[in-house]
PDB file of N, CA, C and O in Angstrom:
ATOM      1  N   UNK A   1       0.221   2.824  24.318  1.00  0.00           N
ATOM      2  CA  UNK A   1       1.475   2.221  23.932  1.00  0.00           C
ATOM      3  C   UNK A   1       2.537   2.638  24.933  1.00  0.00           C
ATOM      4  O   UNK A   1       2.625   3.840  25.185  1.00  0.00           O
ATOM      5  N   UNK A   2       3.257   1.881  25.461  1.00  0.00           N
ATOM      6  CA  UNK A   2       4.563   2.101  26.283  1.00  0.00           C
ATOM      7  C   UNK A   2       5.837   2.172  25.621  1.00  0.00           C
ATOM      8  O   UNK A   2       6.237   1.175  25.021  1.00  0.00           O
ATOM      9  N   UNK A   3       6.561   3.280  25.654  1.00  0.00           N
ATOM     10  CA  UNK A   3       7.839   3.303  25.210  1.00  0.00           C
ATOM     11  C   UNK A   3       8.828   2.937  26.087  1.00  0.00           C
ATOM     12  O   UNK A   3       9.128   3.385  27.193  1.00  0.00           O
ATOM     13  N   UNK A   4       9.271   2.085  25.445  1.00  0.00           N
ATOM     14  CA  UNK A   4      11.046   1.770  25.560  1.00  0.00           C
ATOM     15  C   UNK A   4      12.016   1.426  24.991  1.00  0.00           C
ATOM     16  O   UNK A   4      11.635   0.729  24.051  1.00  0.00           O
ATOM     17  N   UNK A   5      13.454   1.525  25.000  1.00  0.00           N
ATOM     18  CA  UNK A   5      14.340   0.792  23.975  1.00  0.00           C
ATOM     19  C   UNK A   5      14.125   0.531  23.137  1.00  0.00           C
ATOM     20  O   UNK A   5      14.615   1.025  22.121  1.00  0.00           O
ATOM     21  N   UNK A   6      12.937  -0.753  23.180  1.00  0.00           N
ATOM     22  CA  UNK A   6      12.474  -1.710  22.111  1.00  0.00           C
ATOM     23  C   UNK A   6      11.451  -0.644  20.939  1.00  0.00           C
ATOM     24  O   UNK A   6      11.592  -0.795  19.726  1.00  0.00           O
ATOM     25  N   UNK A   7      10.658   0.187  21.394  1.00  0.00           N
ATOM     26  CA  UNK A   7       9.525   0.745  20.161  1.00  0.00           C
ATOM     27  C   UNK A   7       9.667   2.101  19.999  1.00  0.00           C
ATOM     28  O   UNK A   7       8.732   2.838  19.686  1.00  0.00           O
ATOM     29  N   UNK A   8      10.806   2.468  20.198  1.00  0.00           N
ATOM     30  CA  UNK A   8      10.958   4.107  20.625  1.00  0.00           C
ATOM     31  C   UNK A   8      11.483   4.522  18.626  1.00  0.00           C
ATOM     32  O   UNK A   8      12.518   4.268  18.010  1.00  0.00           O
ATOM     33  N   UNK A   9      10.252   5.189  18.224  1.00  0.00           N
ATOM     34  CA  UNK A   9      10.616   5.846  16.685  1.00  0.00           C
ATOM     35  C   UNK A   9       9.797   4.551  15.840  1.00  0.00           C
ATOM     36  O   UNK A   9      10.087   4.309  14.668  1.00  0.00           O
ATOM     37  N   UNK A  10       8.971   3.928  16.428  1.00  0.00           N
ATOM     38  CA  UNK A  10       8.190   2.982  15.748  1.00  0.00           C
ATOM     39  C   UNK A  10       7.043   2.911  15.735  1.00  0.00           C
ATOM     40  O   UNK A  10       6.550   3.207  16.823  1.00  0.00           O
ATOM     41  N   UNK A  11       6.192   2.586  14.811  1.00  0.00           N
ATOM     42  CA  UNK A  11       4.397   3.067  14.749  1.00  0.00           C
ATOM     43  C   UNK A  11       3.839   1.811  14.709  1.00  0.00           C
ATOM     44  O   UNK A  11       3.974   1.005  13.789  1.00  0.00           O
ATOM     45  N   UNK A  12       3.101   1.633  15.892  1.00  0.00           N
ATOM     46  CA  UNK A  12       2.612   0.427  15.646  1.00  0.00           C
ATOM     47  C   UNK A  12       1.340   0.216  15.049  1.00  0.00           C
ATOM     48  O   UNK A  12       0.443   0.698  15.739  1.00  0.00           O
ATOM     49  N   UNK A  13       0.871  -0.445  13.800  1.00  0.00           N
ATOM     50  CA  UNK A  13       0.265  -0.558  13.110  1.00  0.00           C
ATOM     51  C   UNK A  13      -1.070  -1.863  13.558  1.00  0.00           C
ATOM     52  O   UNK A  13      -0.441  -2.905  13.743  1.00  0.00           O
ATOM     53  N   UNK A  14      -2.350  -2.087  13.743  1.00  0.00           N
ATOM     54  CA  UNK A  14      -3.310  -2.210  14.076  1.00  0.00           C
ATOM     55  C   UNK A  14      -4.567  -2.466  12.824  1.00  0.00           C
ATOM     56  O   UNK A  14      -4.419  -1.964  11.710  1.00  0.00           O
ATOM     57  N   UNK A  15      -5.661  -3.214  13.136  1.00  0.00           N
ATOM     58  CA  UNK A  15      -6.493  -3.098  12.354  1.00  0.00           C
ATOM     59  C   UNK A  15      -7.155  -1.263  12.306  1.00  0.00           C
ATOM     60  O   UNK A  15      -7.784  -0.798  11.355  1.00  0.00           O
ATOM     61  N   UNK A  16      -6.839  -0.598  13.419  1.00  0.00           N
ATOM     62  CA  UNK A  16      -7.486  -0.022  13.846  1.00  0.00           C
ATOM     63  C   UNK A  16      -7.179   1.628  13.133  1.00  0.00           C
ATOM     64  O   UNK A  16      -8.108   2.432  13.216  1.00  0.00           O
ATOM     65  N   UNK A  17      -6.010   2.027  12.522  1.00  0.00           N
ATOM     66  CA  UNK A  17      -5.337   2.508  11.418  1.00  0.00           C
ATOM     67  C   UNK A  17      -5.811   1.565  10.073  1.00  0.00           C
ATOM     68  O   UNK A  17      -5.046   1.760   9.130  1.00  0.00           O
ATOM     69  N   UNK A  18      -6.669   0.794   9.834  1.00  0.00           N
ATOM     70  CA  UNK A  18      -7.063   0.630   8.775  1.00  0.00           C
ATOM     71  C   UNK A  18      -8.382   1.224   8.234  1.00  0.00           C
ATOM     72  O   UNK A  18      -9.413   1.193   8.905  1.00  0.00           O
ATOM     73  N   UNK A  19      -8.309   1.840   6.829  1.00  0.00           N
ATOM     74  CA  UNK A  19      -9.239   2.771   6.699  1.00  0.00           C
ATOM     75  C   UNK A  19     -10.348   2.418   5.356  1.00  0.00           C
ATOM     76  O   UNK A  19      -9.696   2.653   4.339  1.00  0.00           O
ATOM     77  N   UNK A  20     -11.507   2.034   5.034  1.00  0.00           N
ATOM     78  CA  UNK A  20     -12.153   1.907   4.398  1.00  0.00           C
ATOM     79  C   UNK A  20     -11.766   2.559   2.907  1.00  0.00           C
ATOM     80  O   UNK A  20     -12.834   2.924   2.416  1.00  0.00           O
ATOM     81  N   UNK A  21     -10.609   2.865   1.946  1.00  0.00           N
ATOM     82  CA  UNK A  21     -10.322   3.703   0.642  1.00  0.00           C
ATOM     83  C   UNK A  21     -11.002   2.772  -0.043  1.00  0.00           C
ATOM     84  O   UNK A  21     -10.835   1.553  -0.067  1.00  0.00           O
ATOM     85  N   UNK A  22     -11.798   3.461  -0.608  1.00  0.00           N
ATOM     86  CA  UNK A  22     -12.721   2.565  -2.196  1.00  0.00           C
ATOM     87  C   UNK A  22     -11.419   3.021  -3.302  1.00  0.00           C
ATOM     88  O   UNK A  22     -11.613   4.179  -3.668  1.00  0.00           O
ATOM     89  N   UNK A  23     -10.085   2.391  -3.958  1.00  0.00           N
ATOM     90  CA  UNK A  23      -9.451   3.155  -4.966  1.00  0.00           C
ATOM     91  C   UNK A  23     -10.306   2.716  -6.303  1.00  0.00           C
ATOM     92  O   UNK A  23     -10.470   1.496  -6.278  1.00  0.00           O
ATOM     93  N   UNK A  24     -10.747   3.165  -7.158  1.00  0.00           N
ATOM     94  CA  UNK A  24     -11.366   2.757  -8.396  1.00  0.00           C
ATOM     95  C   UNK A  24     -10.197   2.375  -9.065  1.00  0.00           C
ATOM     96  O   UNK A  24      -9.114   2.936  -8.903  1.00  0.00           O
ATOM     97  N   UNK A  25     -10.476   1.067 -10.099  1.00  0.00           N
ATOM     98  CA  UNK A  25      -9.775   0.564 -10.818  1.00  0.00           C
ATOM     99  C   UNK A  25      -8.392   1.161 -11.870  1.00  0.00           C
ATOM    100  O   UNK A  25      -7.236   0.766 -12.021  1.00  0.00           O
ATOM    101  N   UNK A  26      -9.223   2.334 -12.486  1.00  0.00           N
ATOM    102  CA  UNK A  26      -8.359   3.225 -12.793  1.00  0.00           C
ATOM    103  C   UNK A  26      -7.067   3.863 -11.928  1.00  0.00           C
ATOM    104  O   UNK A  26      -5.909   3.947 -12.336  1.00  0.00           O
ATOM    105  N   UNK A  27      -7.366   4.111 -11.170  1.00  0.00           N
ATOM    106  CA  UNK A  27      -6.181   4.513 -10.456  1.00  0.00           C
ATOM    107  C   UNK A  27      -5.286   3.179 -10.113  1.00  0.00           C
ATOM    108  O   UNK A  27      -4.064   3.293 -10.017  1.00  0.00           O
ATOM    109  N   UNK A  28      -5.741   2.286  -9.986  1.00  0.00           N
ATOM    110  CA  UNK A  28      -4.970   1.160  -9.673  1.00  0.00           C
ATOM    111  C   UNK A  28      -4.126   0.618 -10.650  1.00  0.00           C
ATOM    112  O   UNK A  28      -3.048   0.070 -10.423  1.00  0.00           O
ATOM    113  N   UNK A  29      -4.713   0.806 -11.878  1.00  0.00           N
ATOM    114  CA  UNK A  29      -3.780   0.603 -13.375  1.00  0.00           C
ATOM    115  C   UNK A  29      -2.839   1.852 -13.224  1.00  0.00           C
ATOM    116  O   UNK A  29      -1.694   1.401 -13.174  1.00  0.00           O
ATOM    117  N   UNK A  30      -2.820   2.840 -13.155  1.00  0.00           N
ATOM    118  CA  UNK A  30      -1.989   3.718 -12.909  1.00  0.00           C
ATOM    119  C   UNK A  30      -0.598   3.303 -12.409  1.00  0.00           C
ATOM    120  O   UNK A  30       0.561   3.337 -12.821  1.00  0.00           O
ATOM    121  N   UNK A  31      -1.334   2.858 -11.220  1.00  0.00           N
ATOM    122  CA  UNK A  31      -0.034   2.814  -9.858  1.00  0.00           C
ATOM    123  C   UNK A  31       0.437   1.510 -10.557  1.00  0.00           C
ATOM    124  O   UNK A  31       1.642   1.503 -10.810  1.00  0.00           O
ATOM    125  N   UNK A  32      -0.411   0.170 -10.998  1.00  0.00           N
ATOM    126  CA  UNK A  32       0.290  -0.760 -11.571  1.00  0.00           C
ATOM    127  C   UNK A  32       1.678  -0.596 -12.449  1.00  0.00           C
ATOM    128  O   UNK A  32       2.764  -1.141 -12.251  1.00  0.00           O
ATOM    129  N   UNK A  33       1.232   0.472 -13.640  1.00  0.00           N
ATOM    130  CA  UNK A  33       2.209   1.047 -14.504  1.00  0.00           C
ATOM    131  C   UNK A  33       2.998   1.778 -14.195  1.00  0.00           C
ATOM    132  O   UNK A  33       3.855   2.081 -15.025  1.00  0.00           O
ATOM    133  N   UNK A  34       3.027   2.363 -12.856  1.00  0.00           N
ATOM    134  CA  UNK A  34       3.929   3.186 -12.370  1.00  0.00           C
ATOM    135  C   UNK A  34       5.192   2.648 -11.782  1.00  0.00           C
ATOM    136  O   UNK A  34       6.284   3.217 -11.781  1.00  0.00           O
ATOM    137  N   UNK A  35       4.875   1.375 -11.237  1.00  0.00           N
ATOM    138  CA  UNK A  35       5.752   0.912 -10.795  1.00  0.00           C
ATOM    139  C   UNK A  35       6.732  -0.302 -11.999  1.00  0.00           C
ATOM    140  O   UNK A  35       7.877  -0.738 -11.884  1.00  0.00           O
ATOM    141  N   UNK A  36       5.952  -0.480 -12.810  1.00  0.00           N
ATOM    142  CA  UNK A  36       6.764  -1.048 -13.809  1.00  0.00           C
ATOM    143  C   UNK A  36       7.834  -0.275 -14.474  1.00  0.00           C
ATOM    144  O   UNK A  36       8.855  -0.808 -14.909  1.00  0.00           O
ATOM    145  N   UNK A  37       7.530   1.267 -14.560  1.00  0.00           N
ATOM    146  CA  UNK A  37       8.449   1.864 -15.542  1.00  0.00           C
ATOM    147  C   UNK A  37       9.895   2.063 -15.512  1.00  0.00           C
ATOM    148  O   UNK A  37      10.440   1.745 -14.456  1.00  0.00           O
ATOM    149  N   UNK A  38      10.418   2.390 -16.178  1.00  0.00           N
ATOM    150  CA  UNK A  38      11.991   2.408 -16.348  1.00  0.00           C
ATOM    151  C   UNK A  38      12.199   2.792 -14.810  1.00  0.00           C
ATOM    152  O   UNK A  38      11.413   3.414 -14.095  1.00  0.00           O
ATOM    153  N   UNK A  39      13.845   2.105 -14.371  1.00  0.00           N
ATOM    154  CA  UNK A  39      13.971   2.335 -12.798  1.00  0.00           C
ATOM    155  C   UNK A  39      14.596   3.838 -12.323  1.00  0.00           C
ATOM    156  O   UNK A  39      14.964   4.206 -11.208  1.00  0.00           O
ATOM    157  N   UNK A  40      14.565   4.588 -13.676  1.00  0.00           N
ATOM    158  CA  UNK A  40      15.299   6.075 -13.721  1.00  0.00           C
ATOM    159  C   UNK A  40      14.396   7.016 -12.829  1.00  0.00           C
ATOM    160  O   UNK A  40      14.632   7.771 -11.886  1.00  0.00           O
ATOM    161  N   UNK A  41      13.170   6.621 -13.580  1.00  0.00           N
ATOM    162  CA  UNK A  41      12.113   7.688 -13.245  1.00  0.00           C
ATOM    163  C   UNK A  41      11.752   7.548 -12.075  1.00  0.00           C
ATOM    164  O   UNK A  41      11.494   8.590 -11.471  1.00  0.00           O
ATOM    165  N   UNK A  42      11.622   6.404 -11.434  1.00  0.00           N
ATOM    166  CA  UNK A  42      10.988   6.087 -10.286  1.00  0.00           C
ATOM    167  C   UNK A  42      12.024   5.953  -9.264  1.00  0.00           C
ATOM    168  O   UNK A  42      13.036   5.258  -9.350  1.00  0.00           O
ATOM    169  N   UNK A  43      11.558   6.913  -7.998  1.00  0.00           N
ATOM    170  CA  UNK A  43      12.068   7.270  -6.849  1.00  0.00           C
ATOM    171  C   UNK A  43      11.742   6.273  -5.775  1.00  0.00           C
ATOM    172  O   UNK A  43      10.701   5.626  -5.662  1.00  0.00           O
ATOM    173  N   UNK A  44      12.971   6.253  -4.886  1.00  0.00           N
ATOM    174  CA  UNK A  44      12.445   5.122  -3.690  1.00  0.00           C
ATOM    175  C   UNK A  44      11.132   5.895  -2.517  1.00  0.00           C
ATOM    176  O   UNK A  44      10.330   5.290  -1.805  1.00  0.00           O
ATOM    177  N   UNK A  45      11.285   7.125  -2.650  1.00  0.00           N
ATOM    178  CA  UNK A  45      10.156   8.379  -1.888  1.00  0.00           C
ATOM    179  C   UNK A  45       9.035   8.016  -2.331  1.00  0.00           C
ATOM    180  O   UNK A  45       8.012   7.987  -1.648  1.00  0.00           O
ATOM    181  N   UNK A  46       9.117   7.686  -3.581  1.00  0.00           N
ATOM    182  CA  UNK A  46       7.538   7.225  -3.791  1.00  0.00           C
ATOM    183  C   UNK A  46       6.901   6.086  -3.764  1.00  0.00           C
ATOM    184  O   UNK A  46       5.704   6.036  -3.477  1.00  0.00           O
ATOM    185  N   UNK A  47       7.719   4.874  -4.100  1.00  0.00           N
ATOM    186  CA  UNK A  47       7.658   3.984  -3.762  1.00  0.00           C
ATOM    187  C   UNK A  47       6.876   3.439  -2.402  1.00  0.00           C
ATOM    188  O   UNK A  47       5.916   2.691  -2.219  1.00  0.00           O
ATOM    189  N   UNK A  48       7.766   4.187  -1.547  1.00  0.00           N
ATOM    190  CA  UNK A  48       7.293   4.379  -0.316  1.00  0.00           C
ATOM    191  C   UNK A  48       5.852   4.964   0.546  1.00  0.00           C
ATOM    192  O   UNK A  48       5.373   4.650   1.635  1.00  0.00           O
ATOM    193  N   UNK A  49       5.413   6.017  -0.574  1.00  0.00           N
ATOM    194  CA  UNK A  49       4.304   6.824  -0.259  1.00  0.00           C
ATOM    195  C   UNK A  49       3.108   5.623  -0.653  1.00  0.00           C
ATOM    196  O   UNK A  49       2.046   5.322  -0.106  1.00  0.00           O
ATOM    197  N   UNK A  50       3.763   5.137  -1.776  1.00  0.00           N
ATOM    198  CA  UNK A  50       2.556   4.023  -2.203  1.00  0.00           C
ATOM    199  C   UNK A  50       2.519   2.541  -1.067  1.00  0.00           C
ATOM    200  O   UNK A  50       1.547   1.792  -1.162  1.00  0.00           O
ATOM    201  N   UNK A  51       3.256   2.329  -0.384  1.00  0.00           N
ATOM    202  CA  UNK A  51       3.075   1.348   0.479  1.00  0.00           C
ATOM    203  C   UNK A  51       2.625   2.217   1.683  1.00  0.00           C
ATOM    204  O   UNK A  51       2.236   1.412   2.529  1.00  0.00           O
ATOM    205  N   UNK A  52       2.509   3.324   2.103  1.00  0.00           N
ATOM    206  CA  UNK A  52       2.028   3.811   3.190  1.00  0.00           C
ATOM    207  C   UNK A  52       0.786   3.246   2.643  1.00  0.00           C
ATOM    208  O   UNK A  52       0.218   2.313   3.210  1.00  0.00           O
ATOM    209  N   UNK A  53       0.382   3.734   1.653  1.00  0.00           N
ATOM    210  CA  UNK A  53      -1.557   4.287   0.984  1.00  0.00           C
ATOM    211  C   UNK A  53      -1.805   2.542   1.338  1.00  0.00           C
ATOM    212  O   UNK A  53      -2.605   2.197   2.208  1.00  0.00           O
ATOM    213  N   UNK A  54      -1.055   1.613   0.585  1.00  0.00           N
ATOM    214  CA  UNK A  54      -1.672   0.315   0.701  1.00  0.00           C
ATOM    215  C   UNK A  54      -1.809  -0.153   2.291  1.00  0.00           C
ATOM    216  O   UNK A  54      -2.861  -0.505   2.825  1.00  0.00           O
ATOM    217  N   UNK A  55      -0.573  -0.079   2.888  1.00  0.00           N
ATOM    218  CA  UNK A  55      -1.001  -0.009   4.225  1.00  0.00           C
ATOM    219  C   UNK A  55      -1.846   0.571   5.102  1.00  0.00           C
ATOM    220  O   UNK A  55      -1.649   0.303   6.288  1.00  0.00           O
ATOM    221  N   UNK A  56      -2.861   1.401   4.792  1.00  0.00           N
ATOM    222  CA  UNK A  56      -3.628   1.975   5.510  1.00  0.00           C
ATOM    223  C   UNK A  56      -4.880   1.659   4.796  1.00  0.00           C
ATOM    224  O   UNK A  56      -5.807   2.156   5.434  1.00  0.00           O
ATOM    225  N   UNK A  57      -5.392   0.913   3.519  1.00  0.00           N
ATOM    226  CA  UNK A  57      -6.531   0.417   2.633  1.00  0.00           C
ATOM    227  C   UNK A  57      -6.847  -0.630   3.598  1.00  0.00           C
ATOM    228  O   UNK A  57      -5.951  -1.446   3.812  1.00  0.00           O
ATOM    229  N   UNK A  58      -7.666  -0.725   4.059  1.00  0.00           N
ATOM    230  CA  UNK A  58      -8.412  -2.362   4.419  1.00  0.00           C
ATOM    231  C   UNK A  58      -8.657  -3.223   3.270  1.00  0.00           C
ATOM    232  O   UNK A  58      -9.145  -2.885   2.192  1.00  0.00           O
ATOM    233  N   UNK A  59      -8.310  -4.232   3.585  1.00  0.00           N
ATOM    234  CA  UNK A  59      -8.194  -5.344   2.423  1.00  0.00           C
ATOM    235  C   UNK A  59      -9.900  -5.740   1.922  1.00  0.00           C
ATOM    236  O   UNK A  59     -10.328  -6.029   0.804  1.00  0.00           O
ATOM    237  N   UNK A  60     -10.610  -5.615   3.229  1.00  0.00           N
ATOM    238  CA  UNK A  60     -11.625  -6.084   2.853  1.00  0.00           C
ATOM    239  C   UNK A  60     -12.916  -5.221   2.291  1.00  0.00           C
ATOM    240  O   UNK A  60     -14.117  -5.477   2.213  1.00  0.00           O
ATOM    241  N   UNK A  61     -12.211  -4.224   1.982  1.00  0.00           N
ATOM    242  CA  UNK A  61     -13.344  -2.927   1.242  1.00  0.00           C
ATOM    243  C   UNK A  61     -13.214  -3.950   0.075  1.00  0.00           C
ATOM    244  O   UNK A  61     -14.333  -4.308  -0.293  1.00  0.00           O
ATOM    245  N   UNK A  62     -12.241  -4.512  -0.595  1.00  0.00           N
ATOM    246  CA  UNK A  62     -12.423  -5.278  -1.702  1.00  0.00           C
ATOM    247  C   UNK A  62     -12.610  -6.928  -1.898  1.00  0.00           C
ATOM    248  O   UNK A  62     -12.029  -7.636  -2.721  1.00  0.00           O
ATOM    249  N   UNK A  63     -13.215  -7.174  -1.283  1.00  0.00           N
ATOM    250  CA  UNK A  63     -13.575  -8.720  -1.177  1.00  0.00           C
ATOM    251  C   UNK A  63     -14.480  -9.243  -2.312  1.00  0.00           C
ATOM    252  O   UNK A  63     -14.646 -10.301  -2.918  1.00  0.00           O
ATOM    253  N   UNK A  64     -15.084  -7.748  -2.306  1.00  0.00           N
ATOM    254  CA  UNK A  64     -16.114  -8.410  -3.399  1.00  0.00           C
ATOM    255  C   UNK A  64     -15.678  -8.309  -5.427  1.00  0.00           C
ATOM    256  O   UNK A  64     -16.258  -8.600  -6.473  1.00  0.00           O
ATOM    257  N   UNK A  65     -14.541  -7.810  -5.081  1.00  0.00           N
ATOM    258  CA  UNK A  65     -13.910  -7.382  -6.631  1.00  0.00           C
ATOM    259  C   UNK A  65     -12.294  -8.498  -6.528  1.00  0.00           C
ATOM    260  O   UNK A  65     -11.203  -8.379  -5.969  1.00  0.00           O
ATOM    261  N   UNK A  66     -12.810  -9.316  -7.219  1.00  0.00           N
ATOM    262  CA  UNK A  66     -11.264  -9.966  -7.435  1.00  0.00           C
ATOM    263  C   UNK A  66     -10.347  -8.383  -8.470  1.00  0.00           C
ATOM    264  O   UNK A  66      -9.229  -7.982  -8.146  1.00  0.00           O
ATOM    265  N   UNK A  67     -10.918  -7.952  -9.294  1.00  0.00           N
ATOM    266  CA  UNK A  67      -9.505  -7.443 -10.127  1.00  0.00           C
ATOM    267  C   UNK A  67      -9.226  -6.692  -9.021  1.00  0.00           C
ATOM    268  O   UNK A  67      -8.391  -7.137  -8.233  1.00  0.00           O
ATOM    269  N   UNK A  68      -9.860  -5.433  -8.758  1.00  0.00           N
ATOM    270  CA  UNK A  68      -9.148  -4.972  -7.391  1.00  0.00           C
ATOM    271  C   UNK A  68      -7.937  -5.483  -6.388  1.00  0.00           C
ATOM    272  O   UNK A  68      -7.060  -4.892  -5.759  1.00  0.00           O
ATOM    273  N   UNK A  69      -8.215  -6.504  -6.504  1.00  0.00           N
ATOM    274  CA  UNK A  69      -7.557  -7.466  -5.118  1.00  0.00           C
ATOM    275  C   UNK A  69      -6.398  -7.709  -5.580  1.00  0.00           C
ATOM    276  O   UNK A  69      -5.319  -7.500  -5.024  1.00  0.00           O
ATOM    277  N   UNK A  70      -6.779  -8.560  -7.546  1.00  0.00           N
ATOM    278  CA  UNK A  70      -5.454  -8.933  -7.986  1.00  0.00           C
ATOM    279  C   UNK A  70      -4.231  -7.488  -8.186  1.00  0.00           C
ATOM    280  O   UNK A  70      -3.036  -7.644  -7.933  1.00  0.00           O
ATOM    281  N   UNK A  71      -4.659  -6.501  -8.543  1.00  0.00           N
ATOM    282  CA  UNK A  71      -3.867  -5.206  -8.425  1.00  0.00           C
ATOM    283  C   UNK A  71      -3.389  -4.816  -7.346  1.00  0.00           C
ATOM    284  O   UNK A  71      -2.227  -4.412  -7.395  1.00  0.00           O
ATOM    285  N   UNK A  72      -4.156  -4.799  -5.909  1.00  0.00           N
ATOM    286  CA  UNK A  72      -3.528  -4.698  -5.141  1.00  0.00           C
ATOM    287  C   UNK A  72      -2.480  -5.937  -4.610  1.00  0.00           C
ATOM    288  O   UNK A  72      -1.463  -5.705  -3.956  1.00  0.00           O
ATOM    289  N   UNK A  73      -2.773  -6.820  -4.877  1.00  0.00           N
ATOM    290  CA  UNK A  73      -1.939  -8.145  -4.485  1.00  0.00           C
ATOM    291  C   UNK A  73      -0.280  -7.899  -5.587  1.00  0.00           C
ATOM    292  O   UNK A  73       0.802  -8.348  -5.208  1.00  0.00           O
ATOM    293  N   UNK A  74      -0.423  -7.273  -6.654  1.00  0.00           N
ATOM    294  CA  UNK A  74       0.415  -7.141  -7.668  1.00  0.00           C
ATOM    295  C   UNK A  74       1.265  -5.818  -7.010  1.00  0.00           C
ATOM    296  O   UNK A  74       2.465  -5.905  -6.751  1.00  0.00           O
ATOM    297  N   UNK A  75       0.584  -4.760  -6.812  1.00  0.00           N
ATOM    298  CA  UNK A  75       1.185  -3.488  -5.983  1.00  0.00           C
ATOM    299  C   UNK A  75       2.354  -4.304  -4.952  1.00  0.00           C
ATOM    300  O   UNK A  75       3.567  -4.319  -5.165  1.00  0.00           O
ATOM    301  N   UNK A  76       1.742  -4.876  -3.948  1.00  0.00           N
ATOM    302  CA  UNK A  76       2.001  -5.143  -2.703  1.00  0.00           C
ATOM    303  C   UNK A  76       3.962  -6.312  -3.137  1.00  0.00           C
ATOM    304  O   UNK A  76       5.062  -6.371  -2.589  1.00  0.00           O
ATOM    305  N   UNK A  77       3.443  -6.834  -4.123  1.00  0.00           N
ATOM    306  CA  UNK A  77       4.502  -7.641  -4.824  1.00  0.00           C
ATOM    307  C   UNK A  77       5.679  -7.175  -5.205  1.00  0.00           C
ATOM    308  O   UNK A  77       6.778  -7.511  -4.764  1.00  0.00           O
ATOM    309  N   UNK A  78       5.411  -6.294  -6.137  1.00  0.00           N
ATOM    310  CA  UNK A  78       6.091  -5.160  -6.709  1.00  0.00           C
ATOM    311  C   UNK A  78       7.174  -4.164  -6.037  1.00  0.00           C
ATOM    312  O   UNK A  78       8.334  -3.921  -6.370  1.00  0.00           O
ATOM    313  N   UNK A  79       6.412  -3.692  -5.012  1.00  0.00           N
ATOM    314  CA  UNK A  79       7.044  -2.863  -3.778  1.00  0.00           C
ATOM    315  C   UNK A  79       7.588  -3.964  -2.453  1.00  0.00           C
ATOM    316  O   UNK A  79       8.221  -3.751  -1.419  1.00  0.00           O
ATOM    317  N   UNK A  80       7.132  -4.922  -2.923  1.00  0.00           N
ATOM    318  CA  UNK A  80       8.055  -5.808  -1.646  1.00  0.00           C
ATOM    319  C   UNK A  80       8.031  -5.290  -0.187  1.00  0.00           C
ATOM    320  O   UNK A  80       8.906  -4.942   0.607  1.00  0.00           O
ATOM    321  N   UNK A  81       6.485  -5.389  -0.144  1.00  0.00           N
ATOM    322  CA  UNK A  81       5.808  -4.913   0.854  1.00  0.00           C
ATOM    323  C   UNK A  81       6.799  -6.596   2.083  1.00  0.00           C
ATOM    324  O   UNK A  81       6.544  -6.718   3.281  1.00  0.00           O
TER     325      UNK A  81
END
């Protein structure tokens, strides 16, 4: 990567930073409900930590599980990826 002006403090993101996470369903209801809850509890820090994690899941570890997909497609919504 070449720095200048333009990418200097920026990560450029790649298939290649994408990482095989199997998340089991359970945890995915979790994070679903997590992000629904009252807007008191929930921090923009975390928010954030959870779009790192989705950003670094390869989409296609789950091809073969629609609910998977639809949760993550719902995550990704949610956080206004």
């Amino acid at each position: 990567m070449i720095l200048d002006a333009s990418n200097i403090g920026k990560r450029q993101w790649n298939n290649q930073n994408k990482y095989n996470i199997n998340i089991d369903i359970q945890t995915l209801n979790v994070l679903c409900r997590y992000v629904l809850q009252d807007t008191r509890i929930i921090r923009m820090e975390h928010l954030v930590n959870i779009r790192k994690l989705l950003n670094l899941v390869d989409p296609g570890t789950y091809e073969n599980d629609p609910d998977k997909i639809r949760r993550i497609d719902f995550l990704n919504k949610a956080i206004l990826l």
